[in-house]
DSSP file (Angstrom, degrees, kcal/mol; ACC not computed):
  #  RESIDUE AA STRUCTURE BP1 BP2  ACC     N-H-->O    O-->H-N    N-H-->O    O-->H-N    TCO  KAPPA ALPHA  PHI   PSI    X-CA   Y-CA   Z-CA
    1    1 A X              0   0    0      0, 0.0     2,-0.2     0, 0.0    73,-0.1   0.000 360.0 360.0 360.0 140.3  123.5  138.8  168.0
    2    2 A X        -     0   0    0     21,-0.1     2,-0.3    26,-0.0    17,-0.1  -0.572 360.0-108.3 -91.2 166.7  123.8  142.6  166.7
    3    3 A X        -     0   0    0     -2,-0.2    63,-0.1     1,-0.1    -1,-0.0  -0.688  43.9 -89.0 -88.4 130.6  126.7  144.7  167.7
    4    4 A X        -     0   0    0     -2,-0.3     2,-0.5     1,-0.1    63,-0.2  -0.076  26.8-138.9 -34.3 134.9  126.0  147.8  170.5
    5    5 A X  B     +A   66   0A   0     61,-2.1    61,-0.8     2,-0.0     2,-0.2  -0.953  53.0 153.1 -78.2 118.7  124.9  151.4  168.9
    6    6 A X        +     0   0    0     -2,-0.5     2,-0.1    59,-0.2     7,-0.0  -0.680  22.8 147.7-165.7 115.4  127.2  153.2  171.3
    7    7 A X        -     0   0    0     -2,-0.2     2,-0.6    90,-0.0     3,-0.4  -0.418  53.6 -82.0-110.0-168.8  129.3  156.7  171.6
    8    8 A X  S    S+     0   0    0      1,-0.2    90,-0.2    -2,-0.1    89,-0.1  -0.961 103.2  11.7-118.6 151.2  130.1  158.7  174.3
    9    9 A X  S    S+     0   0    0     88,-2.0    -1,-0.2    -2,-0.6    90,-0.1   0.400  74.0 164.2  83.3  13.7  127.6  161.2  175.7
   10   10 A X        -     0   0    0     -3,-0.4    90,-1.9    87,-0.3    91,-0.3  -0.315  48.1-120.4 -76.1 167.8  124.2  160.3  173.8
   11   11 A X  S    S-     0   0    0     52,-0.9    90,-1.2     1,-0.2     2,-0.6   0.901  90.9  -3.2 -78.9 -27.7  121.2  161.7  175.3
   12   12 A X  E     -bc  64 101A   0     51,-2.6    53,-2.7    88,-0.2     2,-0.9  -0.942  54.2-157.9-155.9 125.3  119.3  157.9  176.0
   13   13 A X  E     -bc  65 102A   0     88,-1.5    90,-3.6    -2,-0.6     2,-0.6  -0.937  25.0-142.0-104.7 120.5  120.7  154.2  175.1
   14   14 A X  E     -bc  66 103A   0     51,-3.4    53,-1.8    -2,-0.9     2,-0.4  -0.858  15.8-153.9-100.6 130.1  117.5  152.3  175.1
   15   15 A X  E     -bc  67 104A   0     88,-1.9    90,-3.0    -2,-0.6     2,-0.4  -0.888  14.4-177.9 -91.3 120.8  118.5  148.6  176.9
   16   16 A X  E     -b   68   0A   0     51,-1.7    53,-0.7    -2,-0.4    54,-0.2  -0.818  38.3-112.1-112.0 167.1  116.2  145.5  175.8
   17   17 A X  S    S-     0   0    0     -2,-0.4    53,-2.4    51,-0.3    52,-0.4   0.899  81.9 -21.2 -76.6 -65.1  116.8  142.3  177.2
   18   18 A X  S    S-     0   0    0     51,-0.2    -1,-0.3    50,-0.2     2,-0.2  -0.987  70.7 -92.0-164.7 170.2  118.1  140.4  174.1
   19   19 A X        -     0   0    0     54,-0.5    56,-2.1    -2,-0.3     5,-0.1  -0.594  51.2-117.2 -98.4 131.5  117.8  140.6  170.0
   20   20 A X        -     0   0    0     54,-0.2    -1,-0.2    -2,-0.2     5,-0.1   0.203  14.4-111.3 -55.6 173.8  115.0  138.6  168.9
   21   21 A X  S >> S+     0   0    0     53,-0.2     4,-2.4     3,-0.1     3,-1.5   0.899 123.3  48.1 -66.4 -58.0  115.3  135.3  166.5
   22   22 A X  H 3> S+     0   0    0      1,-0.3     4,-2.6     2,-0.2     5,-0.1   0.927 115.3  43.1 -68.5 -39.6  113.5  137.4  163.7
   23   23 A X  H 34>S+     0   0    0      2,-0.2     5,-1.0     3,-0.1    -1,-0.3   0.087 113.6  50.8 -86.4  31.6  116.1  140.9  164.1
   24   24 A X  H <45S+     0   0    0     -3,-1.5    -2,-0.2     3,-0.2    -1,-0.1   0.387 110.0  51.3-106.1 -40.4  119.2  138.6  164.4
   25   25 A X  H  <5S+     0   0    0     -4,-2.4    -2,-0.2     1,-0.2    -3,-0.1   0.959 123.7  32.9 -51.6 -91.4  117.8  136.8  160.9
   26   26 A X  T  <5S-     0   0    0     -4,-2.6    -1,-0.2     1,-0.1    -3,-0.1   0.559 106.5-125.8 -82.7 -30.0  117.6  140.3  159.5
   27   27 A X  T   5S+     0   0    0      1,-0.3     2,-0.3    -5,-0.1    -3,-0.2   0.941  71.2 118.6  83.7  68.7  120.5  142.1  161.2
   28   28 A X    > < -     0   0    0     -5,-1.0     3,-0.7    28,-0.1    -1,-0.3  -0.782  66.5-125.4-163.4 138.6  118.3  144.8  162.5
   29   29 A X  T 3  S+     0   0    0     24,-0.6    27,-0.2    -2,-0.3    26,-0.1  -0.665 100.3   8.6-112.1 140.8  117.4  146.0  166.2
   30   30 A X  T 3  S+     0   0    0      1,-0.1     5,-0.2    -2,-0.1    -1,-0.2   0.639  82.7 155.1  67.7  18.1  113.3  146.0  166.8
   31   31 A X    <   +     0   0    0     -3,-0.7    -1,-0.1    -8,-0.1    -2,-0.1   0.587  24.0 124.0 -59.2 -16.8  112.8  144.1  163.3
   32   32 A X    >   -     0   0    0      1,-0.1     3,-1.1     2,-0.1    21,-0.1  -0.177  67.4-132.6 -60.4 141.3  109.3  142.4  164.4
   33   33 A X  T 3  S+     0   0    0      1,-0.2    -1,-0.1     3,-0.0    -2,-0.0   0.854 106.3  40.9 -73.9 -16.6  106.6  143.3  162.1
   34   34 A X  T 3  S+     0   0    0      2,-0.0     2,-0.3     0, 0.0    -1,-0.2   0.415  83.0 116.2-114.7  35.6  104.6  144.1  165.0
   35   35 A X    <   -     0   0    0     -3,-1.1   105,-0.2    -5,-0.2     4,-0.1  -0.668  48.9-154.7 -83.2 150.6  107.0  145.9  167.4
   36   36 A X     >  +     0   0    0    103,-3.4     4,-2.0    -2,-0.3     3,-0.3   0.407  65.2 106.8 -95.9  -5.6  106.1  149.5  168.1
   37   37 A X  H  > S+     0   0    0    102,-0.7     4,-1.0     2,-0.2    -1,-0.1   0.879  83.0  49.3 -53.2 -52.6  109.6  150.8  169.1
   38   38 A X  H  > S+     0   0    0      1,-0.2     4,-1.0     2,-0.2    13,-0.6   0.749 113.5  42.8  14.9 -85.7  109.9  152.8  165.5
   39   39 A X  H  > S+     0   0    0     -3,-0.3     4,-1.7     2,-0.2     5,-0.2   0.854 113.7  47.4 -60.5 -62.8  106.7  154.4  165.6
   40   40 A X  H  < S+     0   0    0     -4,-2.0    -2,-0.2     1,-0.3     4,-0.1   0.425 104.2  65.5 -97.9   2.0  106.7  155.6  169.4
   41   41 A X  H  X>S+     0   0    0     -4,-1.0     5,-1.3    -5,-0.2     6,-0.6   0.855 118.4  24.9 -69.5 -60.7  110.3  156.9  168.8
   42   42 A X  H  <5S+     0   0    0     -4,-1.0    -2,-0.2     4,-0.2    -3,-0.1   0.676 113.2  68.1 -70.7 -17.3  108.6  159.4  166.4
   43   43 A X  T  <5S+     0   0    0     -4,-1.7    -1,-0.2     1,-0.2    -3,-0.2   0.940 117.1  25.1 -57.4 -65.2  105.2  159.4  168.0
   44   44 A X  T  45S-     0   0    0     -5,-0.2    -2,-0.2    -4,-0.1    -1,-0.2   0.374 123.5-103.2 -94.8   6.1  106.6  161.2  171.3
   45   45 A X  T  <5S+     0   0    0     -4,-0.5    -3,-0.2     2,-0.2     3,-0.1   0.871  80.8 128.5  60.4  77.1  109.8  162.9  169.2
   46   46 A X  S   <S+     0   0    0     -5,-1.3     2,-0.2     3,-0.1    -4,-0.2  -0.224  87.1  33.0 -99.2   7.8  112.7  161.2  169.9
   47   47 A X        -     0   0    0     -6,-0.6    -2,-0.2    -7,-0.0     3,-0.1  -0.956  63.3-159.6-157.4 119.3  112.9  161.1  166.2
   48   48 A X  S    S+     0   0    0     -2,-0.2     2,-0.3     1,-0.2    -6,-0.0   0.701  82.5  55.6-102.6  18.0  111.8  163.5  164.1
   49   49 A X  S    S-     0   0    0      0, 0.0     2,-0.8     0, 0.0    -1,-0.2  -0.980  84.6-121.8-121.2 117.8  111.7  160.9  161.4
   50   50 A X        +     0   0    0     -2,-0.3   -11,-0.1    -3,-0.1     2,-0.1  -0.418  44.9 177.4 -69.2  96.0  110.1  157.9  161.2
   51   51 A X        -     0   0    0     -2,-0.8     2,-0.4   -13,-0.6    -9,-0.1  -0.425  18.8-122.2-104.4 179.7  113.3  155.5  160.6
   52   52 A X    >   -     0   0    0     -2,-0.1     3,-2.2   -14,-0.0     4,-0.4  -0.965  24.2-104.3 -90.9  85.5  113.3  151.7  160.2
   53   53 A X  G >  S+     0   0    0     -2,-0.4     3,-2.8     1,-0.3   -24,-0.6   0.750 124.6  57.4 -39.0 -34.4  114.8  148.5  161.8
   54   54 A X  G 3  S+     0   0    0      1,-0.3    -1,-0.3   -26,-0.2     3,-0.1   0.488 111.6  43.1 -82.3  -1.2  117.0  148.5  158.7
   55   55 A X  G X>  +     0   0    0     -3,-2.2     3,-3.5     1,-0.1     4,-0.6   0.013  70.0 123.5-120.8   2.5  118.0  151.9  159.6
   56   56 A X  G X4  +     0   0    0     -3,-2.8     3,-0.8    -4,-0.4     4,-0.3   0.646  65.5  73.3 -57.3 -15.8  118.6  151.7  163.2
   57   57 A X  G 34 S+     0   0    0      1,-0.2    -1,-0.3     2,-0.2     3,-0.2   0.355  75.1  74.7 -29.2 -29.0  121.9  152.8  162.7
   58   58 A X  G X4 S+     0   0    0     -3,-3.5     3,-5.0     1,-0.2     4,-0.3   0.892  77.2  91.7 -82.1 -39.1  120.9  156.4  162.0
   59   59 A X  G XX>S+     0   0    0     -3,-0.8     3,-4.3    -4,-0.6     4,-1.1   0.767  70.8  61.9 -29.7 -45.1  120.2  156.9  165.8
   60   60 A X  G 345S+     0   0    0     -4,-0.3     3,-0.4     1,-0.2    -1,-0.4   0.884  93.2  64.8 -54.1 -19.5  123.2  158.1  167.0
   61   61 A X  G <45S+     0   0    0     -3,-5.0    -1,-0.2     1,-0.3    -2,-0.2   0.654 109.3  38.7 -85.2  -9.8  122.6  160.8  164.7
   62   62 A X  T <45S-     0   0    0     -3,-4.3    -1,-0.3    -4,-0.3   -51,-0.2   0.352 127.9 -99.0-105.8  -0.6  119.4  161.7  167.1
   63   63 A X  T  <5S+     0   0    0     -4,-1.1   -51,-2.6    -3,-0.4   -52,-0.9   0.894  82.6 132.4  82.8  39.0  121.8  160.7  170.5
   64   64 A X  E   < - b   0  12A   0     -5,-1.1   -51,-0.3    -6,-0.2    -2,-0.2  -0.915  37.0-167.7-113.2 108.7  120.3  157.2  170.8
   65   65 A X  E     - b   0  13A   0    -53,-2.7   -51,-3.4    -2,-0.5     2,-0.3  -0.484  10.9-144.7-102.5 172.1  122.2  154.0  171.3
   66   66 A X  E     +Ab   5  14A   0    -61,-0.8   -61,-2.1   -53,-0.2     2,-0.3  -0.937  33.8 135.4-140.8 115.5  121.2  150.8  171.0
   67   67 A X  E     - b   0  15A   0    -53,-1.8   -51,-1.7    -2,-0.3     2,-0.2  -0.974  30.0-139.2-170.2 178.6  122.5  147.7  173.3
   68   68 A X  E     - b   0  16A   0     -2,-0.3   -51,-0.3   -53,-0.3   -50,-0.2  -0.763  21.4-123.7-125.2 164.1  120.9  144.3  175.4
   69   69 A X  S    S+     0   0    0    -53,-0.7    17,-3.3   -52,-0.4     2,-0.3   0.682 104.6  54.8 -65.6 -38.8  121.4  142.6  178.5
   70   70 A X  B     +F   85   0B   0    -53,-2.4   -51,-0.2   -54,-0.2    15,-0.1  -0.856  57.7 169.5-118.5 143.3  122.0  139.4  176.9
   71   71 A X  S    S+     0   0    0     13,-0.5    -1,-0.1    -2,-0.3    14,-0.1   0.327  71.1  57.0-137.2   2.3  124.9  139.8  174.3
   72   72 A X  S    S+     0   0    0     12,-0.2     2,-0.2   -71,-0.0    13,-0.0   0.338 102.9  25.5-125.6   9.9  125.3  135.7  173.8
   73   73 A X        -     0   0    0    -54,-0.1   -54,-0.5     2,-0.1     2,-0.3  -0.905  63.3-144.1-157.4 178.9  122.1  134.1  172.6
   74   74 A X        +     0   0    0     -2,-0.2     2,-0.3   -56,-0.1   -54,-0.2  -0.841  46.0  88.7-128.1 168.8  119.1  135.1  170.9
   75   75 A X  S    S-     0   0    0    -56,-2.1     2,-0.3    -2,-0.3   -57,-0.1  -0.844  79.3 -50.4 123.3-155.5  115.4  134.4  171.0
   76   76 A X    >>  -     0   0    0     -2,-0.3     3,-1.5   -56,-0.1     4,-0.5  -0.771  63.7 -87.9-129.2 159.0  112.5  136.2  173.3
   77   77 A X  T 34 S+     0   0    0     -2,-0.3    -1,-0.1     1,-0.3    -2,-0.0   0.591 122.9  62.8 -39.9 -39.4  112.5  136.9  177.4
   78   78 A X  T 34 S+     0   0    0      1,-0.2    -1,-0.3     0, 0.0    -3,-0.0   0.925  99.8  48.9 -44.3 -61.1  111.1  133.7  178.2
   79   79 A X  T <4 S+     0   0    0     -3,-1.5     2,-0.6     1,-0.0    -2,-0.2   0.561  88.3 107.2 -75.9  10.2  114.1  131.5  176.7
   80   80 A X     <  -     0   0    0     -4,-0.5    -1,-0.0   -62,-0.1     2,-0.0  -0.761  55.8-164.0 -81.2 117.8  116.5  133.7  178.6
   81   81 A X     >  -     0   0    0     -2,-0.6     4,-0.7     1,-0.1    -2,-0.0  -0.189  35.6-111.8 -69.0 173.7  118.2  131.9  181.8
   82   82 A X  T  4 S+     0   0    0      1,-0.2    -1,-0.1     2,-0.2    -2,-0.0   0.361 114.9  63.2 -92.8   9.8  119.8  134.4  184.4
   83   83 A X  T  4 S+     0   0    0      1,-0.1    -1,-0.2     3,-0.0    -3,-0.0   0.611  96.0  62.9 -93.4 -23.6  123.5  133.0  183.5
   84   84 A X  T  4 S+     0   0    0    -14,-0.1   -13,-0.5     2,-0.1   -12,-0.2   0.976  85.4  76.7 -80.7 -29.9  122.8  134.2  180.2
   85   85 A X  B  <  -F   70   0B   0     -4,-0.7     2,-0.5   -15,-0.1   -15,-0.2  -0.360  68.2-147.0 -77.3 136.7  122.5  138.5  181.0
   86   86 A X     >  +     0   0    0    -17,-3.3     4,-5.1     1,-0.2    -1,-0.1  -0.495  28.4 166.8-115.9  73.3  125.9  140.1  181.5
   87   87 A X  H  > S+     0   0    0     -2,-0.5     4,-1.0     2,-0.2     5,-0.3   0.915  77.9  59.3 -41.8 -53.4  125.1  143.0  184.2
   88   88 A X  H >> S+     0   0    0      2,-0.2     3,-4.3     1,-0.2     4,-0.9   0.865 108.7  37.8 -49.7 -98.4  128.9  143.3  184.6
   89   89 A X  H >> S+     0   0    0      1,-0.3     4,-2.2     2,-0.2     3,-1.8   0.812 111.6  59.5 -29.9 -57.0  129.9  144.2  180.9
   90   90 A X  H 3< S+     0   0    0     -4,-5.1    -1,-0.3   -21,-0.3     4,-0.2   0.526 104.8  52.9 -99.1  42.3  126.8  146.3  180.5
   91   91 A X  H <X S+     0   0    0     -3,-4.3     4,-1.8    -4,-1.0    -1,-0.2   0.553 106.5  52.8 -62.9 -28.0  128.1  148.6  183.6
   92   92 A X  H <X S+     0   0    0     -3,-1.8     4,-0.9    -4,-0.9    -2,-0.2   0.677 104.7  51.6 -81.9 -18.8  130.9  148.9  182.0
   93   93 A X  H  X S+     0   0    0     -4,-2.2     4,-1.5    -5,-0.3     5,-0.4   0.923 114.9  41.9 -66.5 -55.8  129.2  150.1  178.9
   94   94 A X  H  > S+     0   0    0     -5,-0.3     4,-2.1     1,-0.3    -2,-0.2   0.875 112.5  52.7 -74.7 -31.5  127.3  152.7  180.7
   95   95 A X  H  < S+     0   0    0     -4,-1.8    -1,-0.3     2,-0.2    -2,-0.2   0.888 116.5  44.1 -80.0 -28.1  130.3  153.7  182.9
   96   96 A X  H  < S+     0   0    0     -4,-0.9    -2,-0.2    -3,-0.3    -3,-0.1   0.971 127.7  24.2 -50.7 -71.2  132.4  154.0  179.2
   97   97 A X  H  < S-     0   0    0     -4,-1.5   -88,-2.0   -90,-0.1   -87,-0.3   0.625  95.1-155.6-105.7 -41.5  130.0  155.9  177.1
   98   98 A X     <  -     0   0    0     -4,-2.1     2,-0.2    -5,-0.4    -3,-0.1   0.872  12.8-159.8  -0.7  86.3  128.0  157.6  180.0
   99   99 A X        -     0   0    0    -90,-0.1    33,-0.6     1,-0.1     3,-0.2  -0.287  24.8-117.0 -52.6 138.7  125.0  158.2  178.7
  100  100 A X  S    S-     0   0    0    -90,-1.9    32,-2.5     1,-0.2     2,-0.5   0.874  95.5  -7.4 -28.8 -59.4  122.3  160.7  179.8
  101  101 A X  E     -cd  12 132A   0    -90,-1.2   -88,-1.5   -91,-0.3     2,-0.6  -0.953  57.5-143.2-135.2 111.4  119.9  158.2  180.5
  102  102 A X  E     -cd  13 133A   0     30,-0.6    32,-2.0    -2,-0.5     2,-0.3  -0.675  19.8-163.7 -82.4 116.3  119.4  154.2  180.1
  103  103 A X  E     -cd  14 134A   0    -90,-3.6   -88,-1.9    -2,-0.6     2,-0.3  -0.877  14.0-143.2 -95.0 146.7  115.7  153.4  179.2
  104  104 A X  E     -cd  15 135A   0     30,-1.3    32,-0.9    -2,-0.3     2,-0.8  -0.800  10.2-134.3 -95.4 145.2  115.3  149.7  179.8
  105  105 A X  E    S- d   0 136A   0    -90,-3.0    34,-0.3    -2,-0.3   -88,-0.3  -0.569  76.9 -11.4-104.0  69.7  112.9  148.3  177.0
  106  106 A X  S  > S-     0   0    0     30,-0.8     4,-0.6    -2,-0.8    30,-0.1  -0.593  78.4 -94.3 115.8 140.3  110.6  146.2  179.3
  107  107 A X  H  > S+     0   0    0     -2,-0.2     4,-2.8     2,-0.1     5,-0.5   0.876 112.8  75.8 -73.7 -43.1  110.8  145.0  182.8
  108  108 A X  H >> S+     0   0    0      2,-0.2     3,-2.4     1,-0.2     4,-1.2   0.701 101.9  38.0 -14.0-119.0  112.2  142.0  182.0
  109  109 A X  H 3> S+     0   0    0      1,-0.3     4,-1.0     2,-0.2    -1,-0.2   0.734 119.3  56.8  18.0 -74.7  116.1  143.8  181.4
  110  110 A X  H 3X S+     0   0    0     -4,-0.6     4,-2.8     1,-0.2    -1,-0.3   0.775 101.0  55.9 -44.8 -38.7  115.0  146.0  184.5
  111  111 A X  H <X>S+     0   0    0     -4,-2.8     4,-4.1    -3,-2.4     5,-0.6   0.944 111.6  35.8 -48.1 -87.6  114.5  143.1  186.7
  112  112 A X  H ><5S+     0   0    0     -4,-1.2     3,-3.7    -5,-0.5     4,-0.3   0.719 115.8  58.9 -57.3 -83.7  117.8  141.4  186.5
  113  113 A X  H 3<5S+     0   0    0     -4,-1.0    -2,-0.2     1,-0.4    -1,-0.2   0.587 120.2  25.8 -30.3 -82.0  119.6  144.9  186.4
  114  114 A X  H 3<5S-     0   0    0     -4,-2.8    -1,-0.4     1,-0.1    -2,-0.2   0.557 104.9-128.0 -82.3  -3.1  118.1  146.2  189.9
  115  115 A X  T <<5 +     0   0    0     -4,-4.1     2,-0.4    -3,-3.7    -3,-0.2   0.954  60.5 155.0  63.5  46.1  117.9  142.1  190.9
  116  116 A X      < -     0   0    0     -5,-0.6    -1,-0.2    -4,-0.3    -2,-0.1  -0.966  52.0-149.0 -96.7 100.9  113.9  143.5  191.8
  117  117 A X  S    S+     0   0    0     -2,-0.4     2,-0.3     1,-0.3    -1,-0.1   0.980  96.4  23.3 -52.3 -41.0  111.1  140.6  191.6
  118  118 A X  S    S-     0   0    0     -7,-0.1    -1,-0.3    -8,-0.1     2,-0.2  -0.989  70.8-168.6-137.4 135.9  108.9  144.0  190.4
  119  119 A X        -     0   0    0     -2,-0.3     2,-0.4     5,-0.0    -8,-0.1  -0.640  19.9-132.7-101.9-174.4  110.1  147.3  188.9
  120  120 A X        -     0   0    0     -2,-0.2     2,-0.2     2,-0.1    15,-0.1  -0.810  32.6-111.7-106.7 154.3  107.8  150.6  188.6
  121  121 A X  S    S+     0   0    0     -2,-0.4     2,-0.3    13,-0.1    15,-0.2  -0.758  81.6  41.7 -88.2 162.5  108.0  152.2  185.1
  122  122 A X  E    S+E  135   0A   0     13,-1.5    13,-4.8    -2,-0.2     2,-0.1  -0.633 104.5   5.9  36.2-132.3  109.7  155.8  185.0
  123  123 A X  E     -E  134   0A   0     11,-0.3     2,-0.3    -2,-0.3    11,-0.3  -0.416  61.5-143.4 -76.3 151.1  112.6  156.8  186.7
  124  124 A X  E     -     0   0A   0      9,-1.2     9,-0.2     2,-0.2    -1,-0.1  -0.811  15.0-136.7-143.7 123.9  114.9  154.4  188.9
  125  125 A X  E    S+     0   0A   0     -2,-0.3     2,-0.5     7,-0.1    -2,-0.0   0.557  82.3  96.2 -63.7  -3.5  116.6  155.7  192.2
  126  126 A X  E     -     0   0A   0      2,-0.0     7,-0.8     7,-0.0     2,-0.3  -0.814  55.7-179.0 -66.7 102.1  119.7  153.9  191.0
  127  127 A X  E     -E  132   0A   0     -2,-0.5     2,-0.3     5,-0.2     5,-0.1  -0.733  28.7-149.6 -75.0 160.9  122.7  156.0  188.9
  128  128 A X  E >  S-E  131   0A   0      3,-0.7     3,-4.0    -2,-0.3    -2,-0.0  -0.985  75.9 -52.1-131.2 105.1  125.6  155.2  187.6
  129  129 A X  T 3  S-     0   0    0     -2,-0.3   -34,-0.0     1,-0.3    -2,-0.0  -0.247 122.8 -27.7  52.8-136.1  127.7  158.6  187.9
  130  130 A X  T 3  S+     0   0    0     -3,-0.1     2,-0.5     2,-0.0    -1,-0.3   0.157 111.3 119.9-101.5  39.3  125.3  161.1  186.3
  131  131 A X  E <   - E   0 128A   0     -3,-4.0    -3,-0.7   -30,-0.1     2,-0.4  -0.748  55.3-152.9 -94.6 141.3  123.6  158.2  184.1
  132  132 A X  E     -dE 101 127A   0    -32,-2.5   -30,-0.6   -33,-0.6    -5,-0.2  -0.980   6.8-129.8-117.2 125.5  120.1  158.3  185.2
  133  133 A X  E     -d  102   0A   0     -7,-0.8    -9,-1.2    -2,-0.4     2,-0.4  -0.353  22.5-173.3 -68.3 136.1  117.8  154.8  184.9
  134  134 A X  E     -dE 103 123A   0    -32,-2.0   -30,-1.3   -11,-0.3   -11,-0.3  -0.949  17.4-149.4-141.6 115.2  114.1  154.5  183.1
  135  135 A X  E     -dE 104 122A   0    -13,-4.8   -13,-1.5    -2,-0.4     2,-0.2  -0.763  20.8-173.4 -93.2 151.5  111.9  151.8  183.1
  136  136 A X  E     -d  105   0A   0    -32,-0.9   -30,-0.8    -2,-0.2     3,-0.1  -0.964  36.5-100.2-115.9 100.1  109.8  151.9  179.9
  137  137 A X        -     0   0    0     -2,-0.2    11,-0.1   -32,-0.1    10,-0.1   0.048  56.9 -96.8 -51.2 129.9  106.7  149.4  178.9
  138  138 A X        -     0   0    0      1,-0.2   -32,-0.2     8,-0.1     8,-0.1  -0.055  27.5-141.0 -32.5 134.8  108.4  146.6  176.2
  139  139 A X        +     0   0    0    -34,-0.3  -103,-3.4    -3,-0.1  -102,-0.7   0.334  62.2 124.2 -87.2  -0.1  107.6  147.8  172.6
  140  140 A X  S >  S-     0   0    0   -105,-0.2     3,-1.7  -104,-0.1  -105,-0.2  -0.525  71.9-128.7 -66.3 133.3  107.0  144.1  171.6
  141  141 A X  G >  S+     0   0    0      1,-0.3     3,-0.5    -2,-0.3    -1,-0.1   0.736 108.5  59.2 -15.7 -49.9  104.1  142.6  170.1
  142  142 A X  G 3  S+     0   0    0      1,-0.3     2,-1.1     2,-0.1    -1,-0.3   0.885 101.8  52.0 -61.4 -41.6  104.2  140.1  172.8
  143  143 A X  G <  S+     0   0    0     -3,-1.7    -1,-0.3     1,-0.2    -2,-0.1  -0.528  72.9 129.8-125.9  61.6  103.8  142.5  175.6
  144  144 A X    X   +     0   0    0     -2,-1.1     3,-6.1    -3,-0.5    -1,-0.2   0.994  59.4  61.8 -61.5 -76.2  100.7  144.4  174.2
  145  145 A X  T 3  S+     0   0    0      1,-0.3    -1,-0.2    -3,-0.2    -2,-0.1   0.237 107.8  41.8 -61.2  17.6   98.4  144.3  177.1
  146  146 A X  T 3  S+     0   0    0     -8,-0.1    -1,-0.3    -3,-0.0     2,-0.1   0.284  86.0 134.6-142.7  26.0  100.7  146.4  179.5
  147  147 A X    <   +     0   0    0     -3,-6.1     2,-0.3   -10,-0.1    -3,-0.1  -0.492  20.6 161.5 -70.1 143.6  101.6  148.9  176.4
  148  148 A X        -     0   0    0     -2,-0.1   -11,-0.1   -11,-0.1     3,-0.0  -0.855  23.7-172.3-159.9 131.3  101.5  153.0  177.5
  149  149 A X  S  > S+     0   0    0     -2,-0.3     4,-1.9     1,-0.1     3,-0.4   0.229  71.2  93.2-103.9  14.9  103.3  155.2  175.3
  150  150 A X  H  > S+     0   0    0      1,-0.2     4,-2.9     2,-0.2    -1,-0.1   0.942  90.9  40.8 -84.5 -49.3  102.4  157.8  178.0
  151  151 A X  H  > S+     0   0    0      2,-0.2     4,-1.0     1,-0.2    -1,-0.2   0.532 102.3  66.1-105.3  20.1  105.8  157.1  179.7
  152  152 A X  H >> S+     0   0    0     -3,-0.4     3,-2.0     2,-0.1     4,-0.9   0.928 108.1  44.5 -33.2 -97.6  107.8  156.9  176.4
  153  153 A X  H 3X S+     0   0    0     -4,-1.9     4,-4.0     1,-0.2     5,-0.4   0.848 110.3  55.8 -41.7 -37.1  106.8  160.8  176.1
  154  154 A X  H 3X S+     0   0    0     -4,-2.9     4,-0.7     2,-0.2    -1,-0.2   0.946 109.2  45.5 -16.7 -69.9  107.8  161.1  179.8
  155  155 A X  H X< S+     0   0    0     -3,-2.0     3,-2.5    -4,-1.0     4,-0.5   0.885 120.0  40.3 -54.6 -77.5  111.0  159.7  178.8
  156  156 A X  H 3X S+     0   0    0     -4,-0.9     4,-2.7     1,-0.4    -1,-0.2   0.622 109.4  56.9 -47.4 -56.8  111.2  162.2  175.6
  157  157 A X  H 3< S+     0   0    0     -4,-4.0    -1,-0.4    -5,-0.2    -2,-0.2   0.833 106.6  51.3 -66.9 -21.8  109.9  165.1  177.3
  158  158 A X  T X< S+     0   0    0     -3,-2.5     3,-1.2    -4,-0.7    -2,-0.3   0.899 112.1  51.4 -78.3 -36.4  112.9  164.8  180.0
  159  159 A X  G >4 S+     0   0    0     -4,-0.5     3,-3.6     1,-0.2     2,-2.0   0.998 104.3  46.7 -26.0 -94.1  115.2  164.6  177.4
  160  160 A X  G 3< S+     0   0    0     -4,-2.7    -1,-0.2     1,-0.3    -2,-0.2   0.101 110.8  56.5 -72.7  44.4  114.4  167.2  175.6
  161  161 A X  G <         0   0    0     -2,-2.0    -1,-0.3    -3,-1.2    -2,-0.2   0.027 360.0 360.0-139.4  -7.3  114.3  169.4  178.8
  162  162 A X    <         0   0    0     -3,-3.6    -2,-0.2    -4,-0.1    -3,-0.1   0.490 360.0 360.0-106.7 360.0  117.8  168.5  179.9
């Protein structure tokens, strides 16, 4: 498991469901050679630098934290059971730190959160205080055929409007 990227006040903690097999092996959040999270941070300029898994670290320095749903196993959406995501703790996260926004990275993560058989991607009538919720299509390789970076820039353009 990797450790939360988290301060208080950052503009967006992007949530993914759980740390892959291959980024737990490496230490590094988003480590797949073919995830797009990287690239569509900098695409749609939430980065104005094209940083790295090995370099996730540097976000906070843009106001981005980094944490998962599942904080106690590894592996991909499929091998996660619903015992294993710990909604409770990461409320408690959001309610600590209270970020601007939590983009969830996937539906998967969004799902168990709002306890939804289907979410919509953007914005989530749900807060926490003034933390405002964002569904976002999964940046994984696996979950090609429902990639849109359209609402990535959504995300990005609300951001950098607040």
């Amino acid at each position: 498991m990797l450790p939360d990227l988290l301060k208080k006040n950052l503009r967006v903690v992007i949530c993914g469901t759980g740390v892959s097999n291959y980024s737990a092996k490496v230490g590094s959040y988003y480590a797949g050679a073919g995830n797009k999270f990287w690239q569509v941070l900098y695409d749609v300029g939430l980065t104005p630098v094209k940083l790295s898994s090995k370099d996730y670290q540097r976000l906070l320095e843009y106001g981005i934290g980094l944490t998962d749903l599942v904080k106690n196993k590894v592996g991909t959406d499929r091998s996660f059971s619903r015992c294993d995501f710990d909604v409770e703790e990461f409320e408690k996260k959001i309610q600590k730190y209270k970020p601007k926004v939590v983009c969830f990275n996937g539906k998967k993560a969004a799902k168990v959160y709002f306890n939804e058989k289907d979410v919509k991607y953007g914005f989530q009538k749900k807060q926490i205080g003034c933390t405002r919720f964002f569904v976002a299509p999964s940046t994984s390789n696996t979950a090609n055929r429902w990639w849109d970076p359209k609402w990535w820039q959504k995300l990005s353009d609300f951001i950098k409007n607040e």
